[in-house]
C-alpha positions in Angstrom: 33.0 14.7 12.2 34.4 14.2 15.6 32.8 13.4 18.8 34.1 14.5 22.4 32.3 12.3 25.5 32.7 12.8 29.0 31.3 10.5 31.8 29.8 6.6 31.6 27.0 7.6 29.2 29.6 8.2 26.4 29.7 4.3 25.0 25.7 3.9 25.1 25.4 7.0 23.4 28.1 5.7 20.9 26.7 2.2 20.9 23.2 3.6 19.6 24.7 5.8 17.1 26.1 3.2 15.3 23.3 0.6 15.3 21.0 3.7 14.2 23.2 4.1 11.5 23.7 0.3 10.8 19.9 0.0 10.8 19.0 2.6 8.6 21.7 1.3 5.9 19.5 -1.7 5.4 16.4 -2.1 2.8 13.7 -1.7 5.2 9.7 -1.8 4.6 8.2 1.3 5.5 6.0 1.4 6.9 6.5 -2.1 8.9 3.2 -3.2 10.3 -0.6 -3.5 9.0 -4.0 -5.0 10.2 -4.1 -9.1 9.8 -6.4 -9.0 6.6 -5.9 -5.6 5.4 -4.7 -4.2 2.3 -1.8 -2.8 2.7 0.4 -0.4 1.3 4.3 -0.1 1.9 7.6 0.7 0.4 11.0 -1.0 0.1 13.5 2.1 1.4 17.2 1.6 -0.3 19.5 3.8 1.4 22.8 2.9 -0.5 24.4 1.0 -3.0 27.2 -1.6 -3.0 30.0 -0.2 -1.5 30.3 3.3 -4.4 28.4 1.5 -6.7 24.5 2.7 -8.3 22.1 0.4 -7.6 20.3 -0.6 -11.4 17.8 -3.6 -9.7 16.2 -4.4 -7.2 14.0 -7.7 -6.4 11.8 -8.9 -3.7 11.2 -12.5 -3.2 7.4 -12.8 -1.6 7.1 -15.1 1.2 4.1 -17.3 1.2 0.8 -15.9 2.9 0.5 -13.3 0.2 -2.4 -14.0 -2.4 -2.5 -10.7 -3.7 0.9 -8.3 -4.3 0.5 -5.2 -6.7 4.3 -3.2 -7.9 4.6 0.6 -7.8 5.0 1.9 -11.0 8.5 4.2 -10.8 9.7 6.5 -13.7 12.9 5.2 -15.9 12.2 1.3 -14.3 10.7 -1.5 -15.7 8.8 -3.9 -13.5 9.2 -7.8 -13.9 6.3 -9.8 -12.3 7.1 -13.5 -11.1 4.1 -16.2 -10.7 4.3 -19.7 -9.2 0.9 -22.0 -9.8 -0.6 -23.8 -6.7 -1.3 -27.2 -6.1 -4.7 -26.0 -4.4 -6.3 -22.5 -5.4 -6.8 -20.1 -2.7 -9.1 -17.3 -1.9 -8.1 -14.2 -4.1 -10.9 -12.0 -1.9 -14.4 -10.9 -3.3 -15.5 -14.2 -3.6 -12.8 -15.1 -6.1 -10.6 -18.5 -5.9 -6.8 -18.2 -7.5 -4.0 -21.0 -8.3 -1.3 -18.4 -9.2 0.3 -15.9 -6.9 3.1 -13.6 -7.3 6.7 -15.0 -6.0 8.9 -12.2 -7.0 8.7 -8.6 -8.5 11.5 -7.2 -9.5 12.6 -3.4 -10.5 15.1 -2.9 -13.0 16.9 -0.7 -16.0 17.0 2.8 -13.5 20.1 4.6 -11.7 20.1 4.9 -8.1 23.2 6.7 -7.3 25.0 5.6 -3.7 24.9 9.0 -2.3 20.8 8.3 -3.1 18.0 6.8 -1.2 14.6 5.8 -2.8 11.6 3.4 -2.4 10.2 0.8 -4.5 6.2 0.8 -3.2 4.2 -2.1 -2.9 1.0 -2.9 -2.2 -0.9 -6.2 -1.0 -3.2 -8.1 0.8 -2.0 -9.5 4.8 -3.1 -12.4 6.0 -5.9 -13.0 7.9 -3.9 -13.9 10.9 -2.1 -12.0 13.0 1.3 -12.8 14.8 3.7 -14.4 12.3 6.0 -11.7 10.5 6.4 -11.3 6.9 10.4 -11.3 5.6 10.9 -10.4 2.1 14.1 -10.9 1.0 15.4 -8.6 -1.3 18.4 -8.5 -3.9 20.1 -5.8 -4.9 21.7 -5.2 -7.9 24.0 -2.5 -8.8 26.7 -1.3 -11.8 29.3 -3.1 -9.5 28.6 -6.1 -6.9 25.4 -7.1 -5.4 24.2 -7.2 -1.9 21.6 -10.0 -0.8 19.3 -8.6 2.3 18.0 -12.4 3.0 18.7 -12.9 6.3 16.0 -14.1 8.9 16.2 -14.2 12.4 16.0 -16.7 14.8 13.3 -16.6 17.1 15.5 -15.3 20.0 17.5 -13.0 17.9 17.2 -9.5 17.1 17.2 -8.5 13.4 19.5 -5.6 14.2 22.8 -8.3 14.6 22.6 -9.3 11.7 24.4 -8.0 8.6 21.8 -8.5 5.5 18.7 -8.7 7.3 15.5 -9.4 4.8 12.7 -6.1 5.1 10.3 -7.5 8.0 6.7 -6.2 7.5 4.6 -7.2 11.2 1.2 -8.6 11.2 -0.8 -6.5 13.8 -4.0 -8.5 15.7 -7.3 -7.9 14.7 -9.6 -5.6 12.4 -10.7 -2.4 14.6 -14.3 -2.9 12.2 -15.6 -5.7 9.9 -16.8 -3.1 7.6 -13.4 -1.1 7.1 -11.9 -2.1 3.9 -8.6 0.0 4.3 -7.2 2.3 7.3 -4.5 4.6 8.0 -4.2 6.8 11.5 -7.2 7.5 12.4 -8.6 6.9 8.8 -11.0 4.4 8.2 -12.8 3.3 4.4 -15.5 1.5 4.7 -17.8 -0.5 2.0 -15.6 0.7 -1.2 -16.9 -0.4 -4.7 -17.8 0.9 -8.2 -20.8 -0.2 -10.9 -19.4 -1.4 -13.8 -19.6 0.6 -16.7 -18.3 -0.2 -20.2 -17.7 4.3 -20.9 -14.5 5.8 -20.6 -15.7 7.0 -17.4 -16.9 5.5 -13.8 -17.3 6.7 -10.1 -15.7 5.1 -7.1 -17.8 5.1 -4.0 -17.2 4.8 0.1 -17.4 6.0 3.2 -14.5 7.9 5.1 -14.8 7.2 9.0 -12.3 9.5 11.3 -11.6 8.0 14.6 -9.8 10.9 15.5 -10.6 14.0 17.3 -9.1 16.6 14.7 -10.9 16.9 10.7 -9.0 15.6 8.1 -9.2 15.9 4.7 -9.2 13.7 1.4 -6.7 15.6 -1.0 -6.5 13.2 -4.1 -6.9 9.6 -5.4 -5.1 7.9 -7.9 -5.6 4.3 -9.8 -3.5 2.9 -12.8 -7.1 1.8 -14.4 -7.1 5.5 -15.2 -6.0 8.3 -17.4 -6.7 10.8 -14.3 -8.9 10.6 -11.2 -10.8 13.3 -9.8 -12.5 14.3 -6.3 -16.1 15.2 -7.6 -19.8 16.5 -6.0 -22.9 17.1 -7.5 -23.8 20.9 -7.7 -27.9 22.0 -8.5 -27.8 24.6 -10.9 -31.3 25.2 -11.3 -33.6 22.1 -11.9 -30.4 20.7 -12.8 -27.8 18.5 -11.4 -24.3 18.8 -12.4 -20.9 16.9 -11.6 -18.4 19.6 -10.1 -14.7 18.8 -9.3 -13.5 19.9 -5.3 -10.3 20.6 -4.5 -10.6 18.0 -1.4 -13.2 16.6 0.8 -13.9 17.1 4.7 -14.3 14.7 7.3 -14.9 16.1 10.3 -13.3 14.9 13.3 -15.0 11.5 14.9 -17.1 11.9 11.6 -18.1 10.3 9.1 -17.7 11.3 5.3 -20.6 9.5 2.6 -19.1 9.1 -1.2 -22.1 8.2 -2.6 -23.9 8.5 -6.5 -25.5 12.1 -6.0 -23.0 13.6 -3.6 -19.1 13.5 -3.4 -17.6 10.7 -5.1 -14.0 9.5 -7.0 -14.4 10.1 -10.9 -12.1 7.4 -12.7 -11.6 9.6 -16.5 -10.4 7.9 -19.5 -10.7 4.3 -18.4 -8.0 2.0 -20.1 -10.9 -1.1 -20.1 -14.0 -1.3 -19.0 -15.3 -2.1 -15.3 -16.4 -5.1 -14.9 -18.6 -6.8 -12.4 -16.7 -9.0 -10.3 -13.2 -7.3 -10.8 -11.6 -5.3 -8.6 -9.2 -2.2 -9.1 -6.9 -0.6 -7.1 -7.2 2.7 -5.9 -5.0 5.5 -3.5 -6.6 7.7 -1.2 -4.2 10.7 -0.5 -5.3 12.6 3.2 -4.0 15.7 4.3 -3.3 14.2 8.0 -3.3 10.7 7.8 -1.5 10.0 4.8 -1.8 7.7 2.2 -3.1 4.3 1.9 -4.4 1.9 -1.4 -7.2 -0.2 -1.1 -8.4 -2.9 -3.6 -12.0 -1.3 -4.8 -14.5 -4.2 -5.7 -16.8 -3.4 -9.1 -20.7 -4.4 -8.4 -23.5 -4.9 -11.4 -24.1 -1.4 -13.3 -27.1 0.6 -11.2 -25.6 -1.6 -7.9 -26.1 -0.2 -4.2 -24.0 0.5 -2.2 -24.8 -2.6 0.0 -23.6 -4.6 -2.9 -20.6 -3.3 -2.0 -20.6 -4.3 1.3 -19.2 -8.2 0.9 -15.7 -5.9 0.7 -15.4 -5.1 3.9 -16.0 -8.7 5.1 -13.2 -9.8 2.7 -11.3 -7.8 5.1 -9.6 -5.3 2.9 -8.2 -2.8 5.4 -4.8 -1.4 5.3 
């Protein structure tokens, strides 16, 4: 490809092109910034390999802050999960204390060919405060060499200038609402939970709060406690009320959407174990404009109300 410039703009022009193209040949987090306190869902973009070479690994070292770090499942990969122990246990969310957090996950045993790009998804908990960046250093692996993005920034230098820069994830200020347990655009989830169940099925419940002026749309939801999950509403057929799966749920614009036992709800079918109280599973809302966004769904006492629920929200699940 060749380029013809004419006039003083040419060398910006030229200058951008090339950091674009430097920028974009790093393993980035995308996206790059959630809510302080959130859960949060993002993926590790690899845009090459080293030099000509397939990439076969990749592993992210998790900085410290994070109490709660969940791997993507990818097809023809195998996932290795590194723990460290704490000298003083740490709050896990729901109520829950923990001593062991997750240091480094690593995929490996695929083929990502150079001419490739393809993401590695993560998803975990921010901290509560906002400010202070998250670097994750990443290692990647391939048939031939390695490359080691590990590089962190001084606090007057830009990311860009450097050659292996670790994936930088921002910490955003605030929670827009003490009840909303996940967000993404102007998708809100507020007060997610479940009742525990020991059957092959259960029924995730929320509400979906759009801050936007446009309707939206719920399309799917996913969880890796299940076999399949299911959009679902209750139908009266006569004196009788049965369970009826929808092809996707409204929310009209600045709306609000109930999931709630009797109405629309999230069917989890063929349950690997059972739901128990105090556990917590994760779960993928897919929206037709907002996109998508996992949250960590808290599992109340069986018959529970949805105000059991609520102590999620203040555990400031939010993505």
């Amino acid at each position: 490809m060749t380029f013809k410039f004419h006039g003083g703009a040419s060398a910006a022009f030229l200058s951008a092109l090339l950091l674009s193209h430097t920028a974009a040949a790093h393993v980035v987090a995308d996206p790059a910034e959630g809510a302080a306190g959130s859960y949060f869902r993002t993926a590790l973009r690899v845009g090459h390999g080293c030099g000509t070479s397939p990439t076969t690994a990749l592993k992210v070292l998790l900085p410290d802050g994070l109490t709660t770090v969940r791997p993507q499942a990818k097809p023809g990969w195998q996932i290795e999960i590194e723990n460290t122990k704490l000298a003083q246990p740490v709050d896990a969310g729901h109520g829950r204390k923990t001593d062991t957090v997750t240091s480094a996950i690593t995929w490996r045993g695929g083929n990502l060919p150079n001419e490739q790009f393809d993401e590695f998804g993560l998803s975990l908990k921010l901290p509560e405060q906002a400010g202070k960046p998250l670097w994750l250093k990443v290692i990647q692996t391939c048939a031939s060499g390695e490359l080691r993005w590990e590089q962190i920034p001084a606090a007057d230098q830009d990311a860009h200038a450097l050659e292996r820069p670790a994936a930088l994830i921002r910490v955003a200020g605030g929670k827009a609402d003490s009840k909303a347990a996940a967000s993404i655009g102007m998708m809100r989830i507020e007060q997610p939970f479940a009742r525990a169940t020991p059957a092959k099925i259960g029924g995730a419940f929320m509400t979906l709060v759009n801050t936007g002026a446009g309707s939206d749309k719920l399309l799917k939801a996913a969880s890796p406690v299940a076999e399949s999950v299911e959009l679902h509403t209750h139908i009266k057929e006569g004196d009788v009320m049965r369970m009826r799966a929808v092809p996707g749920i409204e929310i009209a614009g600045n709306g609000r959407t109930a999931l709630e036992p009797g109405s629309y709800h999230v069917m989890l079918i063929g349950l690997k174990q059972p739901l128990k109280e105090g556990s917590s599973f994760p779960l993928t809302l897919t929206f037709e404009q907002a996109g998508s966004v996992t949250l960590e769904v808290p599992v109340v006492k069986a018959g529970g109300s949805p105000e059991a629920g609520s102590h999620a929200g203040h555990g400031g699940h939010k993505h």
